[in-house]
N, CA, C and O atoms as CSV, one atom per row, in Angstrom:
chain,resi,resn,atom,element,x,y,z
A,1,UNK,N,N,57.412,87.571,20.868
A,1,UNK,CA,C,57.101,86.780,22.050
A,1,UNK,C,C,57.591,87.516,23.286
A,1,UNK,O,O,58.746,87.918,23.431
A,2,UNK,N,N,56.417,87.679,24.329
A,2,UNK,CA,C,57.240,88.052,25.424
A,2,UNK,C,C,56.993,87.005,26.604
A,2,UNK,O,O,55.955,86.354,26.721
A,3,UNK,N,N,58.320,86.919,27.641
A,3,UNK,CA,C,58.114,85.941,28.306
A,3,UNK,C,C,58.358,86.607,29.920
A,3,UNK,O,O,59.329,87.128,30.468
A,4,UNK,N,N,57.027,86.313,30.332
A,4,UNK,CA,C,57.108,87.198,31.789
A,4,UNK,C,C,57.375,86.118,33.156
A,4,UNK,O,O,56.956,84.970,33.005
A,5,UNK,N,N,58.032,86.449,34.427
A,5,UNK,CA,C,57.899,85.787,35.407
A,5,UNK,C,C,56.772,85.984,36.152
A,5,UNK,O,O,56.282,87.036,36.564
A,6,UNK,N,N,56.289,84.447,36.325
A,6,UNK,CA,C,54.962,83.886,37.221
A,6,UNK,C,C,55.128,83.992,38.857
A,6,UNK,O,O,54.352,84.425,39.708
A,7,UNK,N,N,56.795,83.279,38.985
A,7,UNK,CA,C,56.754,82.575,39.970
A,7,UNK,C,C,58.242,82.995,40.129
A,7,UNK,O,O,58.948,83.010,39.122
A,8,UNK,N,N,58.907,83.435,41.691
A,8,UNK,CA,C,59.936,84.231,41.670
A,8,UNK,C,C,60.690,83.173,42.443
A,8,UNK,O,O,59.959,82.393,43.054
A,9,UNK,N,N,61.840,82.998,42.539
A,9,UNK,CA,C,62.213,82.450,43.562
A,9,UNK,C,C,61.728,80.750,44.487
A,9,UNK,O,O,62.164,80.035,45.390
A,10,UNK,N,N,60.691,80.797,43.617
A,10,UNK,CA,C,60.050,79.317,44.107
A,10,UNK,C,C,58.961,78.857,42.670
A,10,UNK,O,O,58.113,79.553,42.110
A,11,UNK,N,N,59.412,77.346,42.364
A,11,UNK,CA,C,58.502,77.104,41.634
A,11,UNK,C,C,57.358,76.053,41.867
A,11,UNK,O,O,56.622,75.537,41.026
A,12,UNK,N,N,57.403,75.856,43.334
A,12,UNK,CA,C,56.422,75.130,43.972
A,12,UNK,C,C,54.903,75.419,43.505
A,12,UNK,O,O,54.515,76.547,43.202
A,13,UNK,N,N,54.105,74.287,43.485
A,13,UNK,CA,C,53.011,74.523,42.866
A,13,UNK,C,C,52.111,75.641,43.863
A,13,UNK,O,O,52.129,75.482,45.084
A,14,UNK,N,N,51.361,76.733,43.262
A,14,UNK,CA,C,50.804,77.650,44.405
A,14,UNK,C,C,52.149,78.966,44.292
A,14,UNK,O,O,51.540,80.013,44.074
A,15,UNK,N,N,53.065,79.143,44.333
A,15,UNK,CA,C,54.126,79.583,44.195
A,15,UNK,C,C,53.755,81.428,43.383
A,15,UNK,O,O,54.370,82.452,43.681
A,16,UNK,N,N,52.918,81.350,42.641
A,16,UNK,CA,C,52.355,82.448,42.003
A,16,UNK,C,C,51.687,83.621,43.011
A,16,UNK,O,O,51.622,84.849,42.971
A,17,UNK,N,N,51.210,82.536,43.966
A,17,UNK,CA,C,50.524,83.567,45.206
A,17,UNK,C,C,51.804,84.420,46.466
A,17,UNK,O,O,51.594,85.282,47.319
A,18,UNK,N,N,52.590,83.984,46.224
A,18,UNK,CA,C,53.743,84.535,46.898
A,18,UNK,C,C,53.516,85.354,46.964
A,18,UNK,O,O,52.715,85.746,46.115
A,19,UNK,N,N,54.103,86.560,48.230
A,19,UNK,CA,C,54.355,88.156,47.893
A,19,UNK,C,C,54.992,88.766,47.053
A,19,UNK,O,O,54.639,89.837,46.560
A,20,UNK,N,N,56.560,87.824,46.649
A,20,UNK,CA,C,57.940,88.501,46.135
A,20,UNK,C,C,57.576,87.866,44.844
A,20,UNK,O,O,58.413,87.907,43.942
A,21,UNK,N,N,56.252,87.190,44.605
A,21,UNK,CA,C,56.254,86.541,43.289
A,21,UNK,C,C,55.087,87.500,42.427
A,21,UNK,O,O,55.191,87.619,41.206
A,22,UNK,N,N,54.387,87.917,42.909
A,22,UNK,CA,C,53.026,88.824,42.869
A,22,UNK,C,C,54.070,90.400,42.541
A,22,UNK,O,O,53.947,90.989,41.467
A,23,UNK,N,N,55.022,90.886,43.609
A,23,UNK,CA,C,55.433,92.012,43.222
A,23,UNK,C,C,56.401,91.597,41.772
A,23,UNK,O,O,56.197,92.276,40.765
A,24,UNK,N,N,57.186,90.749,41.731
A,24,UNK,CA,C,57.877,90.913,40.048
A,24,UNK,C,C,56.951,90.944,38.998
A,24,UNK,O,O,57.191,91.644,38.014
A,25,UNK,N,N,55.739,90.158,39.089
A,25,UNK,CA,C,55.252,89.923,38.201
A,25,UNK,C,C,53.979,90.956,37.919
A,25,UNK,O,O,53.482,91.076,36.799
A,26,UNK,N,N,53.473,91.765,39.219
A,26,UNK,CA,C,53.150,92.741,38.567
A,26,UNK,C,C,53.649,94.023,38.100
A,26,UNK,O,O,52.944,94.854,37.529
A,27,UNK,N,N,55.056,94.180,38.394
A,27,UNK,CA,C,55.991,95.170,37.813
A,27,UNK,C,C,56.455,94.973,36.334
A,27,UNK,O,O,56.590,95.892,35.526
A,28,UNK,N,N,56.719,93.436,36.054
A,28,UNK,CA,C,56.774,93.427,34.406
A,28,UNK,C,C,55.405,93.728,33.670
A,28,UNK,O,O,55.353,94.243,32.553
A,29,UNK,N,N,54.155,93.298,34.518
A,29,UNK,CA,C,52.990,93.539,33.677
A,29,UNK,C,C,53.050,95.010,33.228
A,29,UNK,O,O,52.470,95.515,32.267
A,30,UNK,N,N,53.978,95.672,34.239
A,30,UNK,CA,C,53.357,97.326,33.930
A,30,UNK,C,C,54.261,97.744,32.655
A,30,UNK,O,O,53.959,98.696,31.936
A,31,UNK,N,N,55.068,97.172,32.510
A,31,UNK,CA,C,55.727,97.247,30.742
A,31,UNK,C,C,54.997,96.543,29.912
A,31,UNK,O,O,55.056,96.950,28.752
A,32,UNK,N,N,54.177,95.423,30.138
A,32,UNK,CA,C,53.460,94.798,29.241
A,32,UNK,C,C,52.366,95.527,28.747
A,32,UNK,O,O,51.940,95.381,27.601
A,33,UNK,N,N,51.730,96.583,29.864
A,33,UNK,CA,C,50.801,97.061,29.702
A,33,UNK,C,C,51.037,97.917,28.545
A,33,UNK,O,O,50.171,98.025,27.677
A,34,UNK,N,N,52.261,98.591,28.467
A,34,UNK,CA,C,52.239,100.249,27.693
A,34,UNK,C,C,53.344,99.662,26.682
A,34,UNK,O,O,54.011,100.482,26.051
A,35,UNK,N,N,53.565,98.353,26.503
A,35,UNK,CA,C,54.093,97.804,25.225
A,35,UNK,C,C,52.777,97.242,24.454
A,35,UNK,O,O,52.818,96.911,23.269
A,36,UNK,N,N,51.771,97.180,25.141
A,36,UNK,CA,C,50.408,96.537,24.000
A,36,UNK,C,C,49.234,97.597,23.954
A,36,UNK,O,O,48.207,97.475,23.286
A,37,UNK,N,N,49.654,98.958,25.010
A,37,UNK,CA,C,48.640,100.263,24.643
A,37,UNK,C,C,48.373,100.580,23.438
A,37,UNK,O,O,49.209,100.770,22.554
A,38,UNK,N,N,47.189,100.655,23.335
A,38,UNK,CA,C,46.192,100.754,22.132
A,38,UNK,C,C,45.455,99.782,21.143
A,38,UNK,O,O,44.647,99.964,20.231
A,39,UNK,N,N,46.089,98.619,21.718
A,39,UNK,CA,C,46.057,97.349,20.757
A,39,UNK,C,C,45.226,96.544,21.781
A,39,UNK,O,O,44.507,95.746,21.180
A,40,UNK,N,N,45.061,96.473,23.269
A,40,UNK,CA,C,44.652,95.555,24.067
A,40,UNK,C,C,44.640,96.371,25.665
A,40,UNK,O,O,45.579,96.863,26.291
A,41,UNK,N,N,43.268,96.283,25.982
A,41,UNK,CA,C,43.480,97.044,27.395
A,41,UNK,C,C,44.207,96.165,28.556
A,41,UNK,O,O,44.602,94.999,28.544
A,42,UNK,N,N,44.227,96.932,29.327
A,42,UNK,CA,C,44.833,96.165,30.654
A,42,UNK,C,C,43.920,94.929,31.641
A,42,UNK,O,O,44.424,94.086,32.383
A,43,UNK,N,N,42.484,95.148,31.367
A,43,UNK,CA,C,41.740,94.160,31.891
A,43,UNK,C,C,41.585,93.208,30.473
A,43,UNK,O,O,40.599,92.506,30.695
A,44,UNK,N,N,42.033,92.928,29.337
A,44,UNK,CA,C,41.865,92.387,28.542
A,44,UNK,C,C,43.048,90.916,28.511
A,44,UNK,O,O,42.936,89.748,28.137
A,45,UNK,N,N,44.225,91.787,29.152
A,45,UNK,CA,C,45.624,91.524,29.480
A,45,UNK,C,C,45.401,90.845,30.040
A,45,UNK,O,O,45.302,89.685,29.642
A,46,UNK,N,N,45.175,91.257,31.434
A,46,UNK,CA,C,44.428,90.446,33.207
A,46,UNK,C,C,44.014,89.073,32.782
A,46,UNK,O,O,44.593,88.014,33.023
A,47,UNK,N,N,42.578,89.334,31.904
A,47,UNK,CA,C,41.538,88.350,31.895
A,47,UNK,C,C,42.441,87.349,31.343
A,47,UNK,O,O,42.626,86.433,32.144
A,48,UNK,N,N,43.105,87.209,30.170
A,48,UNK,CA,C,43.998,86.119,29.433
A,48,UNK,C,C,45.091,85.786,30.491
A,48,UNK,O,O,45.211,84.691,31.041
A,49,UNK,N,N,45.846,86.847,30.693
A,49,UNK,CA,C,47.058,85.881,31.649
A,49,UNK,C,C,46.379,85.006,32.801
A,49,UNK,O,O,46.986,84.049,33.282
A,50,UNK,N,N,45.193,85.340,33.195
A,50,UNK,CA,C,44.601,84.472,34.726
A,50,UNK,C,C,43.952,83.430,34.018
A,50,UNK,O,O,44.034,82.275,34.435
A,51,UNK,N,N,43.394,83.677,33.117
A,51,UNK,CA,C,42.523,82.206,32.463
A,51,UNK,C,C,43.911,81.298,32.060
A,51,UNK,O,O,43.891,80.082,32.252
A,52,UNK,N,N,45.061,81.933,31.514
A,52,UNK,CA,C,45.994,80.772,30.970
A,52,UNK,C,C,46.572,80.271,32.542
A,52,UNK,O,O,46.870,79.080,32.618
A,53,UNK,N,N,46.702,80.908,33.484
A,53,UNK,CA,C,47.394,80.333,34.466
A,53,UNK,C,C,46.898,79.712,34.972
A,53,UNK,O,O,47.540,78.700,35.255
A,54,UNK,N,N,45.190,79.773,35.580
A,54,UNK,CA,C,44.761,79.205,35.812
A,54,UNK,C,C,44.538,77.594,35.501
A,54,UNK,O,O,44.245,76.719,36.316
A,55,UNK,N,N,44.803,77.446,33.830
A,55,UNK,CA,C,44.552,76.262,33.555
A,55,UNK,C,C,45.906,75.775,33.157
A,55,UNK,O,O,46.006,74.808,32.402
A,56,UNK,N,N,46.725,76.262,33.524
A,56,UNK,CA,C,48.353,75.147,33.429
A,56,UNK,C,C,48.567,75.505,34.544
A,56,UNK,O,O,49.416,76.237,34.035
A,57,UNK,N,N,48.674,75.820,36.071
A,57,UNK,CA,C,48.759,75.697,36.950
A,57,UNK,C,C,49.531,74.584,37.651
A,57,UNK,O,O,50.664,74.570,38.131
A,58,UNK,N,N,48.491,73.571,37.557
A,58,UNK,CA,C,48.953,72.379,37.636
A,58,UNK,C,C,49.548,71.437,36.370
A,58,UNK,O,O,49.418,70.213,36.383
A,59,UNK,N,N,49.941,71.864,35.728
A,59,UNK,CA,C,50.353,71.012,34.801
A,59,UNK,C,C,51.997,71.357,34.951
A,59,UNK,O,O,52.762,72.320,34.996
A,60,UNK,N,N,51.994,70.010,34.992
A,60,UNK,CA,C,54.017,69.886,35.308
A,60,UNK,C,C,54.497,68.911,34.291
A,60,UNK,O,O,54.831,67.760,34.571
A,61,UNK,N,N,54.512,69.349,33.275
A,61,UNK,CA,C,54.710,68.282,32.060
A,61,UNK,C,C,56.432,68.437,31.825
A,61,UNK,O,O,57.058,67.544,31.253
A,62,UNK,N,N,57.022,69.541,32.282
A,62,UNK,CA,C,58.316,69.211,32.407
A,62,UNK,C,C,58.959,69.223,33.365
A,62,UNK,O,O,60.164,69.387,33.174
A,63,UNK,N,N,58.545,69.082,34.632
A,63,UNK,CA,C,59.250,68.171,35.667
A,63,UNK,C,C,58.587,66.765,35.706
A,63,UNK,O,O,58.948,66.123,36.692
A,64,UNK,N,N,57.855,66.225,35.024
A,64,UNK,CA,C,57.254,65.337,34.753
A,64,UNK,C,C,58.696,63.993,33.488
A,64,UNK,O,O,59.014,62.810,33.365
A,65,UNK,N,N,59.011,65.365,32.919
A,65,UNK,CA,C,60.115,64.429,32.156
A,65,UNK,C,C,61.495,64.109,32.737
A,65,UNK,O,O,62.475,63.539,32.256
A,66,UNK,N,N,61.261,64.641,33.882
A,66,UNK,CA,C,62.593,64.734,34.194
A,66,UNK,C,C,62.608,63.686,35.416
A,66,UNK,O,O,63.484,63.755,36.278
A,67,UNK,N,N,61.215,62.351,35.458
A,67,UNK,CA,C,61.522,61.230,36.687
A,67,UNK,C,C,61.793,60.157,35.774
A,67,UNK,O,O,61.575,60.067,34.565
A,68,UNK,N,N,62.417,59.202,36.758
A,68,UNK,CA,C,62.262,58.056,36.159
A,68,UNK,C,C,63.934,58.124,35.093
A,68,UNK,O,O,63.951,57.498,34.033
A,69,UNK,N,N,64.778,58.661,35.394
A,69,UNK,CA,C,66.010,58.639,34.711
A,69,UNK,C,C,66.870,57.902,35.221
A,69,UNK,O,O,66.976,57.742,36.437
A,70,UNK,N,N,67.736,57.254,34.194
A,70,UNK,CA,C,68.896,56.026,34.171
A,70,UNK,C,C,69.938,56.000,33.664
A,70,UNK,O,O,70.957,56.127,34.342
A,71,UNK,N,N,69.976,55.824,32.308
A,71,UNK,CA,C,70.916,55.569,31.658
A,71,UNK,C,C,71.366,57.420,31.687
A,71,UNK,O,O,70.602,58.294,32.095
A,72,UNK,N,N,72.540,57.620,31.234
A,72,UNK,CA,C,72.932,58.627,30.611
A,72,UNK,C,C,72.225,58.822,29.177
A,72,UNK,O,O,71.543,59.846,29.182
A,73,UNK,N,N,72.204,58.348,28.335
A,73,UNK,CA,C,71.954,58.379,26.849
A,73,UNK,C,C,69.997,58.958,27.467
A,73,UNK,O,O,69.442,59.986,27.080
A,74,UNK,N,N,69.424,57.981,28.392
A,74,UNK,CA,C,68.192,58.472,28.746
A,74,UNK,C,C,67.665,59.416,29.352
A,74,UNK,O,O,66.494,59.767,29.497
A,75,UNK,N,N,69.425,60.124,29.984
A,75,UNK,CA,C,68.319,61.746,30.507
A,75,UNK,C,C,69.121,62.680,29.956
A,75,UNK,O,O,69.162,63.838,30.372
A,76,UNK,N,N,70.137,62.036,28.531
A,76,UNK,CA,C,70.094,63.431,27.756
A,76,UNK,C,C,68.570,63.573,26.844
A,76,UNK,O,O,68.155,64.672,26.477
A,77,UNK,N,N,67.906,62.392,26.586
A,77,UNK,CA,C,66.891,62.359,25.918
A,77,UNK,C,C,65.797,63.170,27.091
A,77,UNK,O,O,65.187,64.148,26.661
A,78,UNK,N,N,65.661,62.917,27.967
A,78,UNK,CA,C,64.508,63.417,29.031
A,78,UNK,C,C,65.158,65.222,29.002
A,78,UNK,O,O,64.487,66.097,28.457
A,79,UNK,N,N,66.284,65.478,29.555
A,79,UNK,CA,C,66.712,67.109,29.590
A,79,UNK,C,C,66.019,67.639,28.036
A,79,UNK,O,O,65.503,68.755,28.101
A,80,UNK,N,N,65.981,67.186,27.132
A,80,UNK,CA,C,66.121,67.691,25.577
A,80,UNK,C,C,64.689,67.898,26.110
A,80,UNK,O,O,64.260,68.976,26.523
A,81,UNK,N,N,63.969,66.689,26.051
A,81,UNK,CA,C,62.398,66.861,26.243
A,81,UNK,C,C,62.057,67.658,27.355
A,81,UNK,O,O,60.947,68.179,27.248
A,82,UNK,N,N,62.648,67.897,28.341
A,82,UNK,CA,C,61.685,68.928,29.277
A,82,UNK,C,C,62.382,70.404,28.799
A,82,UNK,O,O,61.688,71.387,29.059
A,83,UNK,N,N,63.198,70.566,28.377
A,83,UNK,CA,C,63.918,71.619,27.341
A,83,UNK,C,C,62.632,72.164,26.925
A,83,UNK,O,O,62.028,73.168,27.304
A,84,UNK,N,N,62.331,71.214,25.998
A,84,UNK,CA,C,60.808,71.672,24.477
A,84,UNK,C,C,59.830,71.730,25.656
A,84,UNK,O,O,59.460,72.901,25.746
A,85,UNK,N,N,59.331,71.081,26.468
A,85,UNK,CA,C,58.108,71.070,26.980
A,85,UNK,C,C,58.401,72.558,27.914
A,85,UNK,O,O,57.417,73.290,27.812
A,86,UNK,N,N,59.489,73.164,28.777
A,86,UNK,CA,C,59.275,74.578,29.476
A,86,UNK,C,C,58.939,75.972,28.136
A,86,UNK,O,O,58.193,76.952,28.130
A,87,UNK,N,N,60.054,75.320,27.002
A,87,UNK,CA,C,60.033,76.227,25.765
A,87,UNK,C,C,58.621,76.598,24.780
A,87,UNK,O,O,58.212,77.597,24.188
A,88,UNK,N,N,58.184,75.284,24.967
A,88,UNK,CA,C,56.725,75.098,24.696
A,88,UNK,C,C,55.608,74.758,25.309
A,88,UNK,O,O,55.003,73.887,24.685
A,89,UNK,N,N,55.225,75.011,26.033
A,89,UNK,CA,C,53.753,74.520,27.010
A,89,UNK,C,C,52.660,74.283,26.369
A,89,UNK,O,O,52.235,75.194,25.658
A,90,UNK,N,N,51.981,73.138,26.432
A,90,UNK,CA,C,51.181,72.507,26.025
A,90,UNK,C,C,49.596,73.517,26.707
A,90,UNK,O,O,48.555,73.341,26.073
A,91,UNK,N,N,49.550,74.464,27.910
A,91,UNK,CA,C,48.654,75.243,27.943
A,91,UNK,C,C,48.596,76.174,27.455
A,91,UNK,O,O,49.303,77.065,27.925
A,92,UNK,N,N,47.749,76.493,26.271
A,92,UNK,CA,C,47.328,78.098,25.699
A,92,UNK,C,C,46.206,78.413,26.058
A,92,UNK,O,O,45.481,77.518,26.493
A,93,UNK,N,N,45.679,79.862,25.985
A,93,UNK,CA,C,44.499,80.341,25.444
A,93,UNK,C,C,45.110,81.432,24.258
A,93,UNK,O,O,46.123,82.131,24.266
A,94,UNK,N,N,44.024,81.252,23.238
A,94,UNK,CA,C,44.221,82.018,22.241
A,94,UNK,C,C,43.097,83.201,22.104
A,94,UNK,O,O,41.956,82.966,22.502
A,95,UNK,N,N,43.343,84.157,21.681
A,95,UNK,CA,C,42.310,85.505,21.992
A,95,UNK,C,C,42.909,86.391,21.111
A,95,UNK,O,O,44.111,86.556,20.903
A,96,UNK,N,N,41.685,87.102,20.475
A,96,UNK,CA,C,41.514,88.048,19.248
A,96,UNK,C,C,41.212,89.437,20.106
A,96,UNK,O,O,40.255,89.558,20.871
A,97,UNK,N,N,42.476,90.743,19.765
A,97,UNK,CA,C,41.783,91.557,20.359
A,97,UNK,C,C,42.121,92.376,19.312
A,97,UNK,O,O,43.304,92.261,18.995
A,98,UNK,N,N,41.306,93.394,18.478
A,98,UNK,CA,C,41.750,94.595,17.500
A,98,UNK,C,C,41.773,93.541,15.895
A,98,UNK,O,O,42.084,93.974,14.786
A,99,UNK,N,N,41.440,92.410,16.154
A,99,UNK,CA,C,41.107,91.461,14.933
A,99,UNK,C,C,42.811,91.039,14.506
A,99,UNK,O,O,43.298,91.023,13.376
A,100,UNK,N,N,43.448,90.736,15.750
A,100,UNK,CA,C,45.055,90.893,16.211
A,100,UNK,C,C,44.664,89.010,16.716
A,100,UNK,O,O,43.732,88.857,17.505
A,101,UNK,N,N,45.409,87.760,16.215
A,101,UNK,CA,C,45.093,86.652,17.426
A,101,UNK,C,C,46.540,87.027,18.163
A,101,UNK,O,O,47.459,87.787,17.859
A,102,UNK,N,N,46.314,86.189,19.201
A,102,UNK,CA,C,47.450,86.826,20.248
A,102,UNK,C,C,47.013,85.060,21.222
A,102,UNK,O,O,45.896,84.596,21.446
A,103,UNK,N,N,48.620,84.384,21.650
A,103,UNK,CA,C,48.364,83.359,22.323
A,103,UNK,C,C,49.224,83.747,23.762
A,103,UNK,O,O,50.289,84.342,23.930
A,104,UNK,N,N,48.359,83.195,24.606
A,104,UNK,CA,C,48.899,83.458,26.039
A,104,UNK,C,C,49.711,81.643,26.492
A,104,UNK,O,O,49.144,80.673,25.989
A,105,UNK,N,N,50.535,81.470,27.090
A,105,UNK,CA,C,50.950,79.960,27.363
A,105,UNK,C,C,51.391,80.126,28.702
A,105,UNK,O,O,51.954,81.131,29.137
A,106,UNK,N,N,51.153,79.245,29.245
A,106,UNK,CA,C,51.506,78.974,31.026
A,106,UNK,C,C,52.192,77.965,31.101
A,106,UNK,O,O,51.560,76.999,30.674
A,107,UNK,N,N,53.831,77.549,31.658
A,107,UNK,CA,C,54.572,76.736,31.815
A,107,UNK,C,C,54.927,76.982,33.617
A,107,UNK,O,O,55.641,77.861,34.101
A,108,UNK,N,N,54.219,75.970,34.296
A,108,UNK,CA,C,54.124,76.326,35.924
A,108,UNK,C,C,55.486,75.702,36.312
A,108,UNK,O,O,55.838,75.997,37.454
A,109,UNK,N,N,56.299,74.934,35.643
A,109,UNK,CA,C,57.416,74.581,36.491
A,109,UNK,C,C,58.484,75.563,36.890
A,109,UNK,O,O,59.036,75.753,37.974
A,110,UNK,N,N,58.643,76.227,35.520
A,110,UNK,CA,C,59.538,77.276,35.801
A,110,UNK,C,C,58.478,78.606,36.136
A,110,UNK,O,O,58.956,79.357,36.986
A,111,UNK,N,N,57.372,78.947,35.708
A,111,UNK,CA,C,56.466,80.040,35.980
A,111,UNK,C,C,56.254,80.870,35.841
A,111,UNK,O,O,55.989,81.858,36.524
A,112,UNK,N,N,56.370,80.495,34.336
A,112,UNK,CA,C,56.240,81.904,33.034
A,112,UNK,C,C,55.001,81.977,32.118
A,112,UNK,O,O,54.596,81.043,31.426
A,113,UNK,N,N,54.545,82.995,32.185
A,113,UNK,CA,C,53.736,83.497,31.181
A,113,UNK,C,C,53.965,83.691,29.616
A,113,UNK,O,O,54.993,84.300,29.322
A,114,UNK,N,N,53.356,83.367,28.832
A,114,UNK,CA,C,53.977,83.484,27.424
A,114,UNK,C,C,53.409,84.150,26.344
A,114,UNK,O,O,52.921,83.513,25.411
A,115,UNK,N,N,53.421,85.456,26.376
A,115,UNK,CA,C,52.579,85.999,25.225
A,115,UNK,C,C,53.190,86.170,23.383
A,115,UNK,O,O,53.966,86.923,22.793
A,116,UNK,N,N,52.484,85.228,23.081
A,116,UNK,CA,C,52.969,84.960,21.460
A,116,UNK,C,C,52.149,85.727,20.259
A,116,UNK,O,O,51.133,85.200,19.807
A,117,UNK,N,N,52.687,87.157,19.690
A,117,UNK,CA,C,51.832,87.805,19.066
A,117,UNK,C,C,52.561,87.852,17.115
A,117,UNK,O,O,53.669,87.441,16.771
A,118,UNK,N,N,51.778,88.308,16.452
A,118,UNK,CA,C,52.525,88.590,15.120
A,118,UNK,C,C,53.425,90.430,15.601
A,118,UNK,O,O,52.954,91.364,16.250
A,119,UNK,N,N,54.685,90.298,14.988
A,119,UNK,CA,C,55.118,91.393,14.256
A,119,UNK,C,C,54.728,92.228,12.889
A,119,UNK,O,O,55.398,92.314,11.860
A,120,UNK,N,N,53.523,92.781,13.166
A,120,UNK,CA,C,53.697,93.744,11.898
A,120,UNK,C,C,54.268,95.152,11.639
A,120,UNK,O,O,54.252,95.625,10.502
């Protein structure tokens, strides 16, 4: 699994278009790139990380768990759950490249990219 930054310094929705958010994140791509050379080109890369961001963008499913808190006992239960929901994002795209599946995941609160591949 690799987990790249979206969103630098701000996780405001839109936040991806930043300058200082655009330069980190295309400086890790350039290790992403020549950690998946030969297996997946760089516009192959592109096309998946923008289609997954594109469609979790707006999805705030874990600052979403984190309103509406009261009791103590109820926002250790809400922290646990937006825990799993940044750890896990409910947006994927999944994509076959080299007969390789490979899942991309977009979690916009914090504003990470998530590429989930096999080790062989």
């Amino acid at each position: 699994t690799i987990r790249i930054a979206v969103k630098f310094e701000n996780s405001s929705p839109g936040a991806e278009n930043l300058p200082a958010s655009k330069r980190v994140y295309e400086y890790a791509m350039q290790h992403v790139y020549r950690f998946f050379e030969g297996e997946i080109t760089k516009e192959e890369l592109d096309q998946a990380a923008e289609e997954v961001i594109l469609l979790g963008r707006d999805n705030y499913k874990a600052r979403d768990e984190a309103t509406g808190l009261k009791t103590g006992e109820e926002r250790q239960k809400q922290i646990v759950r937006r825990a799993i929901a940044m750890d896990y994002p409910e947006t994927k795209v999944q994509k076959k490249f080299n007969g390789t599946k490979y899942t991309f995941k977009y979690e916009a609160l914090g504003g990470y990219l998530i590429i989930e591949f096999p080790m062989d």
